[in-house]
N, C-alpha and C positions, 0 to 999 in steps of 0.2 A: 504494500500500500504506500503511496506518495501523498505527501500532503497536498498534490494536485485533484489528489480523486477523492479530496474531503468537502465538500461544497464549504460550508464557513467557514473553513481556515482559507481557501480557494478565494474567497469573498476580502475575508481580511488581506491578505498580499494585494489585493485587486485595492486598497485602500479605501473600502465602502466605511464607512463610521460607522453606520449599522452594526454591521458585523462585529464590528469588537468591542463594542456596547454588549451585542447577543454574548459576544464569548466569555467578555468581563459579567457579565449577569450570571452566564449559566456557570462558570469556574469559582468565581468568587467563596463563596460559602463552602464549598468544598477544600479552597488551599485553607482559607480560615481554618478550618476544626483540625485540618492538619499538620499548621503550624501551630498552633495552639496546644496541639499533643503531643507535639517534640517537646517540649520543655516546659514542665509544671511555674518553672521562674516569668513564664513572659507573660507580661499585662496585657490589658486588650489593645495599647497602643501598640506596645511591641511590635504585636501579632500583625498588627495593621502597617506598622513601616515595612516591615518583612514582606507581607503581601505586595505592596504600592510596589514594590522595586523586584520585587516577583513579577510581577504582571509589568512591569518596563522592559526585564529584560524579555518576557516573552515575544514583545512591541516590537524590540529589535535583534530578538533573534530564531524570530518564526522561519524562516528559508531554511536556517541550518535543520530543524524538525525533519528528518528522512522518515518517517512513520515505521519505525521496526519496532516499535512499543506505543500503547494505544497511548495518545498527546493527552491525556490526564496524567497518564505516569510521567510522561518525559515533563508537563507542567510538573508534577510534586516533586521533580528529582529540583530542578531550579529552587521550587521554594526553599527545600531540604539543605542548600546550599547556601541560599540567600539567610537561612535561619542561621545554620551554622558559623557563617560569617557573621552574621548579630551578633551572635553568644560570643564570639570570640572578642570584638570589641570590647563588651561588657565585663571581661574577664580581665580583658588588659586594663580597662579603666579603672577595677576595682581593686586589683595588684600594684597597682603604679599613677597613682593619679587621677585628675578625671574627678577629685571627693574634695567638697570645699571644708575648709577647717572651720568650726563654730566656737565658742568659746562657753566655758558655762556661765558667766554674768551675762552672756547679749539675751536681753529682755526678748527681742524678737526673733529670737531660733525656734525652727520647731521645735515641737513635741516629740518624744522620738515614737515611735509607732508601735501600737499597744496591740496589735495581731499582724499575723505575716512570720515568715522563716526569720532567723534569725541570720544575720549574715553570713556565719561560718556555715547555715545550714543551706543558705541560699546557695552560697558558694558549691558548696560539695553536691548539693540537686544538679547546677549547670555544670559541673565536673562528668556525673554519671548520666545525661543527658549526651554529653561529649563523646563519651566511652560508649555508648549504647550506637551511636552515630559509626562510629567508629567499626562498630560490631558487624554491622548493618552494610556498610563499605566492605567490606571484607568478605561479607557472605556470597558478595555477585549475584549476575542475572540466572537465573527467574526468581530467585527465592529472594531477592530483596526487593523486586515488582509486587510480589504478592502481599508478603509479609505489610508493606507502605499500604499497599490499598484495604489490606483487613483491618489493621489497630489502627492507624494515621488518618487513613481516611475516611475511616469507621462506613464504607463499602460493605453490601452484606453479599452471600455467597452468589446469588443469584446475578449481581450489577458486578463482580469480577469475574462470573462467568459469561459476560455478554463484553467485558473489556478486554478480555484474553482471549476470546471465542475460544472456552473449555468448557464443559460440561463439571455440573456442580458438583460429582462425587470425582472427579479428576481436581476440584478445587481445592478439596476438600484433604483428600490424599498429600497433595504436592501440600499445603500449607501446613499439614502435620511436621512432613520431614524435614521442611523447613526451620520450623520452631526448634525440632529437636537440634539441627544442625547451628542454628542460633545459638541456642543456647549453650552448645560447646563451643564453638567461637567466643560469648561474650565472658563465659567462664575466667579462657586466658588471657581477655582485654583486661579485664575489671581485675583481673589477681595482676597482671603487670602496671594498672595506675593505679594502684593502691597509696602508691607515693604521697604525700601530702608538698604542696608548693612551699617554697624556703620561705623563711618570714621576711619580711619586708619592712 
């Protein structure tokens, strides 16, 4: 399949606004929930710069789409990437800068925040969100197409058996041994960053 034989991506390269009106309408909510499930850490803005520069780079990098995975997955891989590049930001900022100094007499500092992770907790959730990313990279295609569209995109068997044109107990099978193979992969990620960051 070519992204020539897709009528609205066909439509969008053709420069219609329609078109990626329809496309941003109909993707939208779906990279949402799935950037939003990479990482417990990210607030609904987050999630939303993430998306905004998801869906740019889609803008300007729809031609490179060859269609050899159905163009929601190859959208979520971009998000997955634009997310990861967030996090990675945020990690740097929170290690080295980036945190303005407050004093405890300035009358007008906030309040510090009486619910939410705690930083070292925060820290270590976008740690293991990293390593999980990681896992996931590692695992390669098909099992990391599948695995993204069942938990990420919270797709249910039937809408990945109609984006992979598989049949549900072929879904169903492959995302088993998937998991199991996940799961020893993410085994030896997480026991090798066990490490804690030097203090700063």
């Amino acid at each position: 399949m070519s992204v020539a034989a897709t009528p609205l991506l066909r439509r969008c390269l053709a420069g219609e606004a329609s078109a990626w009106d329809e496309l941003f309408d109909t993707h939208y909510g779906p990279v949402f929930r799935f950037v939003h499930q990479l990482s417990g850490g990210f607030t609904r803005e987050d999630t939303e710069e993430i998306c905004q520069e998801t869906f740019v780079a889609v803008v300007r990098n729809l031609r490179d789409f060859d269609g050899r995975s159905a163009f929601q997955t190859w959208l979520f891989r971009i998000a997955a990437n634009k997310a990861y590049d967030f996090r990675s930001r945020q990690l740097a900022a929170k290690r080295g800068g980036g945190v303005a100094n407050v004093t405890l007499d300035d009358e007008d500092a906030p309040d510090p925040p009486s619910e939410g992770l705690l930083p070292d907790e925060a820290l270590l959730q976008a740690e293991n969100a990293g390593l999980l990313r990681e896992a996931l990279e590692r695992i390669g295609e098909p099992c990391r197409e599948i695995i993204e569209l069942r938990y990420f995109a919270d797709l249910s068997y039937e809408e990945i058996s109609a984006a992979l044109q598989l049949n549900a107990k072929t879904v169903s099978s492959r995302l088993s041994k998937c998991l199991d193979k996940l799961g020893e992969i993410a085994r030896r990620v997480f026991s090798a960053g066990t490490r804690r960051p030097d203090p700063v």
